[in-house]
C-alpha positions as CSV (number, residue, x, y, z in Angstrom):
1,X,-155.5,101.3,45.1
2,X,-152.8,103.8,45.9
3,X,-154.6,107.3,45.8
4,X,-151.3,108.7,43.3
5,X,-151.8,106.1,41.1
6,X,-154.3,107.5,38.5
7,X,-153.5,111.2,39.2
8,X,-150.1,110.1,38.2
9,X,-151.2,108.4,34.9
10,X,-153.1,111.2,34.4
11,X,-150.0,113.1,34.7
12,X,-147.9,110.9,32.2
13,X,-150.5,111.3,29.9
14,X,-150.4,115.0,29.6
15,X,-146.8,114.4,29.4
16,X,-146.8,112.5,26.6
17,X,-149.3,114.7,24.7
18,X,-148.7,116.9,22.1
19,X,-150.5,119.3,20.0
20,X,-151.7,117.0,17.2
21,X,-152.7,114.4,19.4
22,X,-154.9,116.9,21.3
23,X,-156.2,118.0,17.9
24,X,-156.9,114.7,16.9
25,X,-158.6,113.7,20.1
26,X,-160.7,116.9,19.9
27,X,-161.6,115.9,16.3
28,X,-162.1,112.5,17.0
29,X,-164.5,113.6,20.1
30,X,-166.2,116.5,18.1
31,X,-166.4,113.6,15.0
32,X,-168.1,110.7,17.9
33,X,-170.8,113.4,19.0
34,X,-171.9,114.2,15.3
35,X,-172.0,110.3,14.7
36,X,-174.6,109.9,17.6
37,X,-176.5,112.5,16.8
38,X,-177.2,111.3,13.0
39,X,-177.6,107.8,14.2
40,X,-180.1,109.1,16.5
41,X,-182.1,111.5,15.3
42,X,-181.6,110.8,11.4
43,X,-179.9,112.5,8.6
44,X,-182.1,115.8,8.7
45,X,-181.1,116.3,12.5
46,X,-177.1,116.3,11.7
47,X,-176.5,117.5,7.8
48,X,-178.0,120.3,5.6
49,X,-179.0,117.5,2.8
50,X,-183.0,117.7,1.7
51,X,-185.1,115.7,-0.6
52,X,-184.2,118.1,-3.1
53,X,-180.6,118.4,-2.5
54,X,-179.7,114.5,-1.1
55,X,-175.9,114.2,-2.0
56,X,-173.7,116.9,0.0
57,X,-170.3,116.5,1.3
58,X,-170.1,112.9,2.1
59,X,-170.9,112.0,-1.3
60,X,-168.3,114.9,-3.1
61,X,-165.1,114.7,-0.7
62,X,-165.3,111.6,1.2
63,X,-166.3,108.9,-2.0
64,X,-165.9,110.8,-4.9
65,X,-162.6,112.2,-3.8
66,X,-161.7,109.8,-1.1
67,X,-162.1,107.1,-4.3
68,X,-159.6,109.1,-6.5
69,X,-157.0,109.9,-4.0
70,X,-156.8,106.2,-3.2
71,X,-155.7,105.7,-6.9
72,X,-151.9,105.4,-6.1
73,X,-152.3,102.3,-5.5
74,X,-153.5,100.8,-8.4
75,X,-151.3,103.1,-10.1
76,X,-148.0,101.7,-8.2
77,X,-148.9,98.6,-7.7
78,X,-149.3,98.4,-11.4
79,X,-146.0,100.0,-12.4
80,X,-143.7,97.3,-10.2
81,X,-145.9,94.2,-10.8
82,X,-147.2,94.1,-14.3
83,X,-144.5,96.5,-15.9
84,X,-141.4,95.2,-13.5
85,X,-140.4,99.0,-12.6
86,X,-138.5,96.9,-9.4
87,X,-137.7,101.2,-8.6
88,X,-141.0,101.6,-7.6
89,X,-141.0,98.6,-5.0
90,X,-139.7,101.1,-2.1
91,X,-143.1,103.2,-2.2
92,X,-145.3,100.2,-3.4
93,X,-146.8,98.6,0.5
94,X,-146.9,102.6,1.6
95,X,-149.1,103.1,-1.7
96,X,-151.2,100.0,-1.0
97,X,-151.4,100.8,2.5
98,X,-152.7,104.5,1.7
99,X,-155.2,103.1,-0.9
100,X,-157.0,100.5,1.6
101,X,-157.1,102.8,4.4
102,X,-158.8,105.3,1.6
103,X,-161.1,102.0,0.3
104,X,-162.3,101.5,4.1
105,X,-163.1,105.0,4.8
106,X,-164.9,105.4,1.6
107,X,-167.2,102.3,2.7
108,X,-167.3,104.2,5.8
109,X,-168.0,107.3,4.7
110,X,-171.5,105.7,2.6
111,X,-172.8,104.4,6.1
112,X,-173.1,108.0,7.0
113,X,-174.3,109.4,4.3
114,X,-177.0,106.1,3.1
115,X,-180.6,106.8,4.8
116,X,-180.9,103.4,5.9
117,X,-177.1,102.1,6.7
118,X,-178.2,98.4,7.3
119,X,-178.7,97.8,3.5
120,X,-175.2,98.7,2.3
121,X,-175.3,94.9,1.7
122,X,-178.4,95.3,-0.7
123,X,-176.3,95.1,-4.3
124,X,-174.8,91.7,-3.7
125,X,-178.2,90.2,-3.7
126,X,-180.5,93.1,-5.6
127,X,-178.6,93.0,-9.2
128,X,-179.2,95.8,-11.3
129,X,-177.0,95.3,-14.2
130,X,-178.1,98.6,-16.6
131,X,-177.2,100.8,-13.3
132,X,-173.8,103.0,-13.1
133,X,-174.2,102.9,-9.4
134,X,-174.3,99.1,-9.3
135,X,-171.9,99.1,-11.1
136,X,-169.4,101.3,-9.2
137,X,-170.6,99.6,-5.7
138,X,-169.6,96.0,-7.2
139,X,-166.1,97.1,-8.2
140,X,-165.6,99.2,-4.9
141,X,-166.6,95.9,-2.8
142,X,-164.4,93.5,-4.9
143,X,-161.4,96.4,-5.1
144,X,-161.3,96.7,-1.4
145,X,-161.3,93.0,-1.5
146,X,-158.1,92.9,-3.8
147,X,-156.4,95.7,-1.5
148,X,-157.2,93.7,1.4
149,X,-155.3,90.8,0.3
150,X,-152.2,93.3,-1.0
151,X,-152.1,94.9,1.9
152,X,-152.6,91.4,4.3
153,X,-148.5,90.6,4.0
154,X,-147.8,93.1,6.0
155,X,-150.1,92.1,8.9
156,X,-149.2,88.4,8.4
157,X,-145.2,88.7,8.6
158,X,-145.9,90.6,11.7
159,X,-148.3,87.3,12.4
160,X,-145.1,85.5,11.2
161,X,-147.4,83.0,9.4
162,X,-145.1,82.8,6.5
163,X,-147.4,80.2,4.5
164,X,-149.7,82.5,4.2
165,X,-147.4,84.9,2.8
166,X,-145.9,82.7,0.3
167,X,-149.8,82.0,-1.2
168,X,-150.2,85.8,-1.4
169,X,-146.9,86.2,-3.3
170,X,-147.9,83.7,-5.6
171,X,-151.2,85.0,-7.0
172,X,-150.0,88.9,-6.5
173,X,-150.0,89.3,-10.1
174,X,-153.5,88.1,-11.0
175,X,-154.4,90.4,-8.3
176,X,-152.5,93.3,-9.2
177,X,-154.1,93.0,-12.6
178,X,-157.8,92.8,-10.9
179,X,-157.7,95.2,-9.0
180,X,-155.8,97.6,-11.7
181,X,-159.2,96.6,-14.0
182,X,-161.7,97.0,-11.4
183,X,-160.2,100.4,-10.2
184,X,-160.4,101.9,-13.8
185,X,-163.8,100.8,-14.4
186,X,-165.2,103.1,-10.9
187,X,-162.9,105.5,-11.5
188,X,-164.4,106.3,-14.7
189,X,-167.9,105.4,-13.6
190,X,-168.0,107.3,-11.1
191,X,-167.9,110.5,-14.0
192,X,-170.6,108.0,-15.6
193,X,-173.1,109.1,-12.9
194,X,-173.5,112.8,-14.1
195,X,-173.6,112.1,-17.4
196,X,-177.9,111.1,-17.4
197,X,-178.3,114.4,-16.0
198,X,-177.3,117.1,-19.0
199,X,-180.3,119.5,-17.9
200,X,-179.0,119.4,-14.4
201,X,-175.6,119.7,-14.4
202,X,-173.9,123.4,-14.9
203,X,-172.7,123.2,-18.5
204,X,-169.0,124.3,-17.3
205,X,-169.3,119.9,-16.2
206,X,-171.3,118.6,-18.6
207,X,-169.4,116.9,-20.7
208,X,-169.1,113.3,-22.9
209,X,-166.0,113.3,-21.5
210,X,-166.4,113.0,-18.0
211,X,-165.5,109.1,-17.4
212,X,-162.0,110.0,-19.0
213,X,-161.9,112.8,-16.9
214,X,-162.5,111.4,-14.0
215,X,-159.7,108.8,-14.7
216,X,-157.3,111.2,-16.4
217,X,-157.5,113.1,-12.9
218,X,-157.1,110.0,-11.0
219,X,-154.1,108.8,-12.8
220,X,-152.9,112.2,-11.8
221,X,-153.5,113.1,-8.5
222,X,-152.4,109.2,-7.2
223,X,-149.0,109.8,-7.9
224,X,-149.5,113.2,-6.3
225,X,-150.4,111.6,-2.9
226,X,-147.9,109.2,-3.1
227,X,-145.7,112.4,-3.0
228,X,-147.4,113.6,-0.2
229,X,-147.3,110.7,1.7
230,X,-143.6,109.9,1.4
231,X,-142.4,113.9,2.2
232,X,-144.7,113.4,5.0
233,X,-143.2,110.4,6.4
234,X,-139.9,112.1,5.6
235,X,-140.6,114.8,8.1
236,X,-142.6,112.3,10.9
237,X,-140.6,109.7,11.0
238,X,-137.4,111.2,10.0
239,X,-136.9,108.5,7.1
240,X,-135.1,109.0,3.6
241,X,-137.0,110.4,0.6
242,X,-136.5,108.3,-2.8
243,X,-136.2,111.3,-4.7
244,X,-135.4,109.5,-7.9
245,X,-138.5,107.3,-7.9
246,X,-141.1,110.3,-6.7
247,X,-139.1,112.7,-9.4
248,X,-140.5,109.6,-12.0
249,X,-143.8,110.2,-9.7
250,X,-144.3,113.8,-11.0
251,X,-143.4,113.6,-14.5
252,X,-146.3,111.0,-15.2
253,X,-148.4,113.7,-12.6
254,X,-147.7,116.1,-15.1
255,X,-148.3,113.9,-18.4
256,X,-151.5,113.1,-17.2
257,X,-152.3,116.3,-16.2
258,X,-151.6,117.5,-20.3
259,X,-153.6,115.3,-21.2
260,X,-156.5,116.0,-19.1
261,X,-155.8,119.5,-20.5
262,X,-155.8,119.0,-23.9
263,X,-159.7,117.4,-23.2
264,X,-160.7,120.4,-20.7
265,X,-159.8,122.5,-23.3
266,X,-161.6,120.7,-26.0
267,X,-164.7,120.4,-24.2
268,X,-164.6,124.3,-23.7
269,X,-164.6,124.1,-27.8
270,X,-166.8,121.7,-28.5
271,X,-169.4,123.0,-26.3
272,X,-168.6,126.7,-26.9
273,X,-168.4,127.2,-23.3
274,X,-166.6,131.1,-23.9
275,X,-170.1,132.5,-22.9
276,X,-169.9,130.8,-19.5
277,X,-165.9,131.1,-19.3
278,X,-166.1,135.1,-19.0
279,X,-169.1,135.1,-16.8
280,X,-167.4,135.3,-13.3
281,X,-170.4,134.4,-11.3
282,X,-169.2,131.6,-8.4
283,X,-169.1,128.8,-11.2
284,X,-167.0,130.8,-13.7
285,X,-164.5,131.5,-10.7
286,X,-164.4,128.3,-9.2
287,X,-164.2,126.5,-12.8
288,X,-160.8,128.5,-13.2
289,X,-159.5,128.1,-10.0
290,X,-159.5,123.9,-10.8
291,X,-157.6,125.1,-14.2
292,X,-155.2,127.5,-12.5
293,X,-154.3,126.0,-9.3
294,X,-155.3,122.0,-9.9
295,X,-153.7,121.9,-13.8
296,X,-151.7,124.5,-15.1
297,X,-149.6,125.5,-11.9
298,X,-148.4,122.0,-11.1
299,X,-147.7,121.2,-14.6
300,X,-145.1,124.0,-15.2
301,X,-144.0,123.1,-11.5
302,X,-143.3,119.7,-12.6
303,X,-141.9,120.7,-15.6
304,X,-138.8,122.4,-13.9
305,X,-136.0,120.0,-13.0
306,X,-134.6,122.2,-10.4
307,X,-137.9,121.3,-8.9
308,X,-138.8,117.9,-9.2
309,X,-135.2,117.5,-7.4
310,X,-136.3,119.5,-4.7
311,X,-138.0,117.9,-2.0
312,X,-140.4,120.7,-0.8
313,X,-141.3,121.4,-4.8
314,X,-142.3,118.3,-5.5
315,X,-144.6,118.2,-2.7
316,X,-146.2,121.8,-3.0
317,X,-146.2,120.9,-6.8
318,X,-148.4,117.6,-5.3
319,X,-150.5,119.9,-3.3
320,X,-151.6,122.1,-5.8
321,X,-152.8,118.5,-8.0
322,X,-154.6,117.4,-4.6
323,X,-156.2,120.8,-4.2
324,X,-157.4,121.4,-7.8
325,X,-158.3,117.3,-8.2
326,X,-160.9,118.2,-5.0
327,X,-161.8,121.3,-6.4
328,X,-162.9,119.5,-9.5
329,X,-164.7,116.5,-7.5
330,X,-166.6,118.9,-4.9
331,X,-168.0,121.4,-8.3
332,X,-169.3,118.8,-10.4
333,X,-170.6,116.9,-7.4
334,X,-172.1,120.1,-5.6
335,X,-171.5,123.4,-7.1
336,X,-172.9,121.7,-10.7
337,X,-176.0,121.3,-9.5
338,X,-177.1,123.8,-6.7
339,X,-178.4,126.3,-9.5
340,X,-180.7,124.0,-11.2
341,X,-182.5,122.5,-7.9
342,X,-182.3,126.3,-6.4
343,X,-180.9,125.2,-3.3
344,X,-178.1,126.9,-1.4
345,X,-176.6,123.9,-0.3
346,X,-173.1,124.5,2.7
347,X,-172.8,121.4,4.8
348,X,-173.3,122.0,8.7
349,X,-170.5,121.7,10.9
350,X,-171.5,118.1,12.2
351,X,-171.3,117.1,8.6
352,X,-168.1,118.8,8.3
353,X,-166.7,116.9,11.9
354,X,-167.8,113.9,10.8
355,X,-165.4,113.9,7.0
356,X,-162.5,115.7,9.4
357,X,-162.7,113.2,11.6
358,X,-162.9,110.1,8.7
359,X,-159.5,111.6,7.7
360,X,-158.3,111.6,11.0
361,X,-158.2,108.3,11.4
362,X,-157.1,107.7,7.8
363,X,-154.3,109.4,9.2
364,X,-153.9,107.4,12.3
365,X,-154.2,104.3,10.9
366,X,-151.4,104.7,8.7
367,X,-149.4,105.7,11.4
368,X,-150.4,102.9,13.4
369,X,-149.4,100.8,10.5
370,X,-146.2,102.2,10.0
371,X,-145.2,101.9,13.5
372,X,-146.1,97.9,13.7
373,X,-146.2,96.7,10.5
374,X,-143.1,96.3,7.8
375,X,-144.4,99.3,5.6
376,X,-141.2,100.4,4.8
377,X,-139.3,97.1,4.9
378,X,-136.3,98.7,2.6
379,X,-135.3,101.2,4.5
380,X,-133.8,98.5,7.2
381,X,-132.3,96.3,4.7
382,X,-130.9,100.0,3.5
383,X,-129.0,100.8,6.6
384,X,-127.6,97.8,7.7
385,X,-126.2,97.4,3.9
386,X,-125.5,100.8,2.4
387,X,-122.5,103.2,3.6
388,X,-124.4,106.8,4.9
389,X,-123.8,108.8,2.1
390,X,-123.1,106.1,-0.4
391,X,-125.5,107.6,-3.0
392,X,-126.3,111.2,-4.0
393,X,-129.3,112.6,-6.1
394,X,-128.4,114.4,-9.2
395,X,-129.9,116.0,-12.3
396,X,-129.0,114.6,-15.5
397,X,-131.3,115.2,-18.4
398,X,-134.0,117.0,-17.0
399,X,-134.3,114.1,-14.9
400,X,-133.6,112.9,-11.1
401,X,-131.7,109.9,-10.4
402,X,-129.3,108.1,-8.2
403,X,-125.3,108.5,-8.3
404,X,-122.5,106.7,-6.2
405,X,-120.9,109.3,-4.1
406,X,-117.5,109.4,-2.7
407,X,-117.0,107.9,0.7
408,X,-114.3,110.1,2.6
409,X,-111.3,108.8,4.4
């Protein structure tokens, strides 16, 4: 072997590396070492979790919130297939895409965090019909299952077997309306968990409400990161924004988000929560920073037109729905509940590289995907039809929406 040759790969490499591909190799390495330690030397060896305190991080971000921000897809998929909103089609395989990347990295994410890893298999054989958690892990398994199977044209036009993707086509709908049920069911059950534990649970959470909570706020914040998603493709890959559909995108955002108002506000009633509302210890403040930030700043955002036609509002209005939906997910899976065991629970950092990490390579693999697979098959058919320039974005109504433009000489 030619003694230049690997000093010379070695060279092309740092070449042809750039600053987030050195942060995501450091997370990725920081994220490998945390994973052998905890598969090594057990759960008490790499996270801050105790008998008394079992469910930390990878139980609040990476299922409870990785489970919610994965709702775009149900949500998409639903508006083009069942309702025929044929607008929606251009965002629908990124929306699928993000939600079974999200799916996978949930199921992922519960191999970390499960004691004994080898019996994730357990519920299809051990049925326990009268548990919320049975429930939730049957509809996770058969959800993935359906997002598997929406997302498999992609790889299987790349595979060319076009058989294949003609028998997908033709049960899509039965699947669409599957996995739309099966996603609402866990999305609500999931709020279902913390309702058997009223004593426990800081009352600024408790609530009767929580299932439609917890679906209200996934209806929301999946639009939200289907927003996020398409402004960051827009800037990575340099490839058009349908402002007109994601304009549609943050009015239902911001409807959902009333709504979920309307039932935050009449829990605070109901359970004559004022006591607890001007108490500003770390659960009064964090409680109003989900209001502030998660629900009433993105809804006036997304009220605006001037807004919802502006690329960068829509997606710091989307940011603000992300940041308060984890907010929310995080306090009434952790900050509910370290009061009443009298723990003071803050994950360790090899908990915290191991969820940085998961999202890495959520992020990774949709970029992988996007690079090989037809994710955005429109936006091909778009250039080698359409005239640069052919169509303008304007405001009429309050709302966003396409306009031919004139061509010049």
């Amino acid at each position: 072997m030619n003694n230049q040759t690997i000093p010379g790969k070695v060279g092309s490499f740092i070449r042809r590396l750039t600053f987030w591909k050195a942060v995501f190799i450091l997370i990725v390495a920081a994220g490998v070492y945390a994973t052998i330690v905890r598969f090594t030397f057990g759960l008490g060896a790499a996270t801050h979790l105790s008998d008394s305190f079992p469910w930390g991080l990878w139980i609040g971000f990476d299922v409870l919130c990785g489970v919610g921000l994965a709702a775009g897809g149900f949500v998409v998929a639903a508006a083009v297939y069942i309702f025929h909103l044929d607008d929606y089609k251009a965002i629908a395989r990124p929306a699928i895409l993000t939600a079974f990347l999200g799916y996978v990295l949930v199921v992922v994410a519960l191999l970390f965090d499960l004691g004994r890893p080898w019996n994730i298999w357990h519920p299809l054989v051990m049925w326990n019909p009268h548990s919320v958690m049975f429930e939730v892990a049957w509809c996770v398994m058969l959800y993935t299952t359906v997002l598997a199977l929406e997302f498999s044209p992609m790889l299987l036009e790349r595979l060319k077997m076009h058989k294949a993707v003609e028998i997908v086509h033709r049960i899509i709908i039965p699947l669409v309306i599957l996995g739309v049920m099966l996603s609402s069911l866990h999305q609500s059950s999931l709020g279902s968990l913390y309702l058997i534990m009223p004593e426990k649970v800081y009352p600024l959470w408790y609530t009767g409400n929580l299932p439609f909570l917890f679906f209200l706020s996934a209806i929301a914040v999946g639009p939200a990161m289907v927003i996020i998603e398409s402004f960051l493709s827009y800037r990575a890959y340099h490839r058009e924004i349908e402002m007109h559909i994601l304009s549609r995108l943050g009015k239902v955002t911001a409807v959902a988000l009333a709504v979920y108002l309307v039932l935050r506000v009449e829990d605070m009633i109901n359970y004559h929560l004022g006591a607890y509302l001007l108490t500003f210890n770390l659960e009064g403040l964090l409680y109003w920073a989900e209001i502030i930030v998660g629900v009433i700043t993105p809804i006036i955002m997304l009220a605006i037109p001037k807004i919802r036609a502006s690329k960068q509002g829509l997606f710091y209005s989307a940011v603000f729905v992300v940041s308060g939906f984890v907010l929310n997910r995080m306090d009434v899976s952790i900050t509910s509940l370290v009061r009443h065991y009298g723990v003071n629970y803050f994950p360790s950092w090899m908990e915290i590289s191991i969820t940085v990490m998961i999202v890495a390579l959520g992020f990774a693999g949709f970029a992988l995907a996007s690079k090989y697979l037809a994710v955005f098959p429109e936006e091909s058919q778009s250039k080698a039809h359409v005239h640069p320039g052919v169509y303008e974005i304007v405001v009429l109504d309050g709302d966003v929406q396409p306009r031919r433009a004139r061509v010049g000489n």
